[in-house]
C-alpha positions in Angstrom: 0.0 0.0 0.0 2.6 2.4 1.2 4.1 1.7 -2.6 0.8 2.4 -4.4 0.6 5.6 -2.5 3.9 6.6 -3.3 3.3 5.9 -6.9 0.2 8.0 -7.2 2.0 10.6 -4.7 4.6 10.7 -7.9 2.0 10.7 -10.8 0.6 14.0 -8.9 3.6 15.5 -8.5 4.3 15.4 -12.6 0.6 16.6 -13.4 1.3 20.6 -14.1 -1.3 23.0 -15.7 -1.2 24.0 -19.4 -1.7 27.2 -21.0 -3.3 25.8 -24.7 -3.1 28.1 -27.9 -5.1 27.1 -31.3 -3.7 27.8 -34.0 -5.5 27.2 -37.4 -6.1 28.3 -41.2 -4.9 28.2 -44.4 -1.3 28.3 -46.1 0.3 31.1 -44.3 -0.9 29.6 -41.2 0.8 26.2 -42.0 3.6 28.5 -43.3 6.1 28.7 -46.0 9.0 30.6 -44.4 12.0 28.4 -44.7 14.1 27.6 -41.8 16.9 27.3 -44.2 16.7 31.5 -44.2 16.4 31.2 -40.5 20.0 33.1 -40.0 21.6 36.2 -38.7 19.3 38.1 -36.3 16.5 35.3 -37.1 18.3 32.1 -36.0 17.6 31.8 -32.3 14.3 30.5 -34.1 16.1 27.9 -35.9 16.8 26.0 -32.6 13.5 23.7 -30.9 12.3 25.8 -27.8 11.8 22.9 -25.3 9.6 24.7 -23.0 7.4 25.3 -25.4 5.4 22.1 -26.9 3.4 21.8 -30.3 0.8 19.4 -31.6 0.2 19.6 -35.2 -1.4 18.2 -38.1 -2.5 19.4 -41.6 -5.5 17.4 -42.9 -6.6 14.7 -45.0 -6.6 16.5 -48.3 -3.0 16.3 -48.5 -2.2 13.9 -45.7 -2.5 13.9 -42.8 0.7 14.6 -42.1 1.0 14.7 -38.0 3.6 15.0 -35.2 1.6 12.5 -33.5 2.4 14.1 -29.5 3.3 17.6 -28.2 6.8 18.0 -29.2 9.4 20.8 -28.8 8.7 23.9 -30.8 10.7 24.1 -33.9 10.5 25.3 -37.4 9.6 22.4 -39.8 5.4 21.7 -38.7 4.3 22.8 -42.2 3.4 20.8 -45.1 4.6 22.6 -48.2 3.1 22.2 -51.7 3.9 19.4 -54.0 4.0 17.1 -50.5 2.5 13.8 -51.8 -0.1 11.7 -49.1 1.1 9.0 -47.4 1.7 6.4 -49.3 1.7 7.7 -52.9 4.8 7.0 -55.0 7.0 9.7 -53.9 10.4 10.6 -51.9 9.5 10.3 -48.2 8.0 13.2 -46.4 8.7 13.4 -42.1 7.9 16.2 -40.0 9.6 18.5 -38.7 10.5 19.1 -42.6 11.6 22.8 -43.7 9.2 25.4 -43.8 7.3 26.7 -40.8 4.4 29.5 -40.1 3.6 32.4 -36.8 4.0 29.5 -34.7 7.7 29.7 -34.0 8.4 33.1 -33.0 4.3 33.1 -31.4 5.1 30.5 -29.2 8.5 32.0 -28.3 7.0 35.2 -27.4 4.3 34.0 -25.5 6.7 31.7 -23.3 9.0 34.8 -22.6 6.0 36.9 -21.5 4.9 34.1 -19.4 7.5 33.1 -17.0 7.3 29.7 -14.6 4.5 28.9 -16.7 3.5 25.3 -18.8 2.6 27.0 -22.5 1.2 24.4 -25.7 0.2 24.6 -29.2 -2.1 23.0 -31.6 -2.0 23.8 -34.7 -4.1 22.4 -37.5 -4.0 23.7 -41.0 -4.1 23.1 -44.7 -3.3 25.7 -47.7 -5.9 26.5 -50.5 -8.6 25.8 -48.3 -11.9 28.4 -47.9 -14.1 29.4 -44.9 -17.3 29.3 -47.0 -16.6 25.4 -47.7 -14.0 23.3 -46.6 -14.0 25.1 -42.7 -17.6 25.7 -42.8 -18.6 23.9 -39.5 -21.6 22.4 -41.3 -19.7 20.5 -44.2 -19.7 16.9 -42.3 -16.0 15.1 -42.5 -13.9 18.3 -43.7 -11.5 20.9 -42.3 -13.6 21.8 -39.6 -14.6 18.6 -37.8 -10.6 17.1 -39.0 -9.6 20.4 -36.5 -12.3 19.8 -34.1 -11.4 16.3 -33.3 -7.6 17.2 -33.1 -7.8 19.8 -31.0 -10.1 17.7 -28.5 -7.8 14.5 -28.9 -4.8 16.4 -28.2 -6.4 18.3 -25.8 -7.6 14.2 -24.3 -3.8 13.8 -23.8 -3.0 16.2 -21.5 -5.9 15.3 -19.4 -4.6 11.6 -19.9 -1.5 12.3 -17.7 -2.9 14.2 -15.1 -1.9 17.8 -16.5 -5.3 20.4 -16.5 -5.5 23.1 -19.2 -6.7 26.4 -20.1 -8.0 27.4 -23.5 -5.8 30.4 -23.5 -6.7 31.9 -27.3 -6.9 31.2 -30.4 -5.0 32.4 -33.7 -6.5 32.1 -37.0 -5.1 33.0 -40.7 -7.2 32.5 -43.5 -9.2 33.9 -46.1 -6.9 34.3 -49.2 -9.2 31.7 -51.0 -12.2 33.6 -50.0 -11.3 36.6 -52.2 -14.4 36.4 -54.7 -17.0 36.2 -51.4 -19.8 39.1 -52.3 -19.3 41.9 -49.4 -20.1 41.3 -46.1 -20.1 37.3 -46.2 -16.6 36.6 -44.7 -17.6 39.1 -41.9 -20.9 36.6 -41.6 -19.5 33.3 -42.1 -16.2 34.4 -39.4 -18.8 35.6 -36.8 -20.3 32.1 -36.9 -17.2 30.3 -37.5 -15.5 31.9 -34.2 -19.2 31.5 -32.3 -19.3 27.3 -33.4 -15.8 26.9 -31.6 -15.9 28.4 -28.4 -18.9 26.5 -28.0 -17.5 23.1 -29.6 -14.4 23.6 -27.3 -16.6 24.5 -24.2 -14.5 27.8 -24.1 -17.0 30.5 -24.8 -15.0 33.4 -23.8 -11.7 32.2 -25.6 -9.6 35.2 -27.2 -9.4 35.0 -30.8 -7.4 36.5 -32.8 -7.5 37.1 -36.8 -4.2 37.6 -38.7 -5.0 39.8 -42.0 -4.5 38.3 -45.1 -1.9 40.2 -47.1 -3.1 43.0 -49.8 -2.7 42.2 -53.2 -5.4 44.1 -54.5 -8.0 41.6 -54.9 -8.9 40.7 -51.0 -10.7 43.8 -49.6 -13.9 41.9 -49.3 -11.8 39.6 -46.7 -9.6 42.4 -45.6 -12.6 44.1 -44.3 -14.7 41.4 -42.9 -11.8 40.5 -40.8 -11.5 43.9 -39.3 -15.5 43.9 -39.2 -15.4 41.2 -37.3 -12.5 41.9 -34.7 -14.6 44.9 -33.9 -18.1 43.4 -33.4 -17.2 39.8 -31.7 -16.6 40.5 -28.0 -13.3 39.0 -27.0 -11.5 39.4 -30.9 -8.7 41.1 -32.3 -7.0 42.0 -35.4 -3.6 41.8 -36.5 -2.7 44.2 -39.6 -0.3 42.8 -42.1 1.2 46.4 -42.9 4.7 46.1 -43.9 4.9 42.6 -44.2 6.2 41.2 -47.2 5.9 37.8 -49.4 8.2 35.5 -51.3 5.8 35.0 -54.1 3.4 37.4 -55.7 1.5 39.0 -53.1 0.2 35.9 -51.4 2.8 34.3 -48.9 4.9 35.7 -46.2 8.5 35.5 -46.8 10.8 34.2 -43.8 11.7 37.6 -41.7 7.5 38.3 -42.2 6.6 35.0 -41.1 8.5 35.9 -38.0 7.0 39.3 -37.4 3.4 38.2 -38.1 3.7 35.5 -35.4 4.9 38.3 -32.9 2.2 40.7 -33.8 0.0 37.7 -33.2 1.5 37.1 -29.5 1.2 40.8 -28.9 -2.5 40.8 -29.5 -2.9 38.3 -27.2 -1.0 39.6 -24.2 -2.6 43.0 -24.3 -5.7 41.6 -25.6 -6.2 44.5 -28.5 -6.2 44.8 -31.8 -2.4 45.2 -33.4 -1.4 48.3 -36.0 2.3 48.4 -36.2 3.9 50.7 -38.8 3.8 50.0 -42.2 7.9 49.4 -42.2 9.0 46.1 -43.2 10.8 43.6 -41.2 14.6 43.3 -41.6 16.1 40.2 -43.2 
């Protein structure tokens, strides 16, 4: 008996409490900065963070590709194009491969503005996906329920070892494949979007943030239903992306962008409001 105790005494003694962080959307939110760029003033975030953990997966339209447990933070949870499913004849794909989104230099600044404390990602996304269809919570066996049951599985482990957990916010990126939406529906189908998963996650005052899609000329519909939104959804905030910059045309952040956009992202949530920085760009 006095061994059983002691063996429980120890199991308690590992349990610890977990700040969570969603993270979900399209391309930019899986990422295509390259960690091969990651040099110079950018490559402390070439080196896994171990205090930091991150679940990931993208979905089954290209994979799913998964890291299977929380892991250390790195770059490399991103599935880039031309990544063939499991299975297909084709040069093996593993994670953590070499492109990454926000999440690295979110979960780093998050960490460092939370001292002593437990901090975890999930992050679920796919590129070239829309709102309107494939994350539309009422499309049965798509993005959104793929998201929902890996955020609540991987949320299942945690529990499964003791550790408790606070839904601490939630970052979302998407909308680039929404551009031909007639005004006001991205505003509409966001509202409900952000209203369907604090309810599915039992976390109905969850921050939530929205990262703005960049401007190429073609995505002011999107543009300004996310900054409708952010101002008319109690509890959400919008993160500009003036003076960011892409490595293709006008569509995807480049490496030193990806880095800033995940720190603009962090900032948002620590001072819960809405993020304008200027409109310089960030320094390779």
């Amino acid at each position: 008996m006095a061994a059983l105790l002691t063996c429980f005494a120890a199991a308690g003694a590992r349990a610890e409490h977990v700040d969570v962080f969603i993270l979900a959307g399209q391309s930019n939110m899986d990422g295509r900065g390259k960690k091969s760029e990651l040099t110079g003033p950018l490559a402390a975030y070439a080196k896994p963070r171990a205090d930091v953990k991150i679940a990931y997966s993208n979905s089954t339209k290209r994979g799913p590709y998964a890291s299977n447990s929380f892991v250390p933070l790195e770059p490399g949870y991103s599935v880039p194009p031309g990544t063939k499913k499991p299975g297909d004849s084709a040069p093996p794909f593993t994670l953590p491969g070499s492109t990454f989104g926000p999440e690295v230099s979110f979960g780093r600044a998050i960490a460092d503005a939370m001292p002593g404390k437990r901090v975890a990602l999930i992050k679920f996304s796919e590129g070239g996906t829309t709102l309107r269809a494939d994350w539309s919570p009422d499309v049965r066996d798509a993005l959104y329920d793929q998201f929902l049951a890996f955020t609540l599985a991987s949320l299942k482990s945690l529990t499964d070892r003791g550790d408790t957990y606070t839904l601490a916010g939630m970052i979302w990126h998407q909308g680039e494949s929404d551009a031909s939406l007639p005004p006001g529906e991205y505003q509409r189908l966001l509202t409900r979007f952000i209203a369907r998963v604090r309810t599915d996650l039992s976390a109905t005052e969850m921050p939530f943030v929205i990262g703005e899609v960049f401007d190429n000329g073609k995505r002011d519909r999107v543009r300004a239903g996310q900054r409708a939104t952010s101002a008319a959804v109690a509890a959400t905030y919008f993160v500009s992306a003036a003076g960011l910059n892409t490595s293709d045309a006008g569509t995807h952040f480049d490496t030193p962008s990806q880095i800033e956009l995940g720190q603009r992202l962090a900032r948002a949530l620590k001072t819960r409001a809405s993020v304008e920085p200027p409109t310089t760009a960030p320094s390779r």
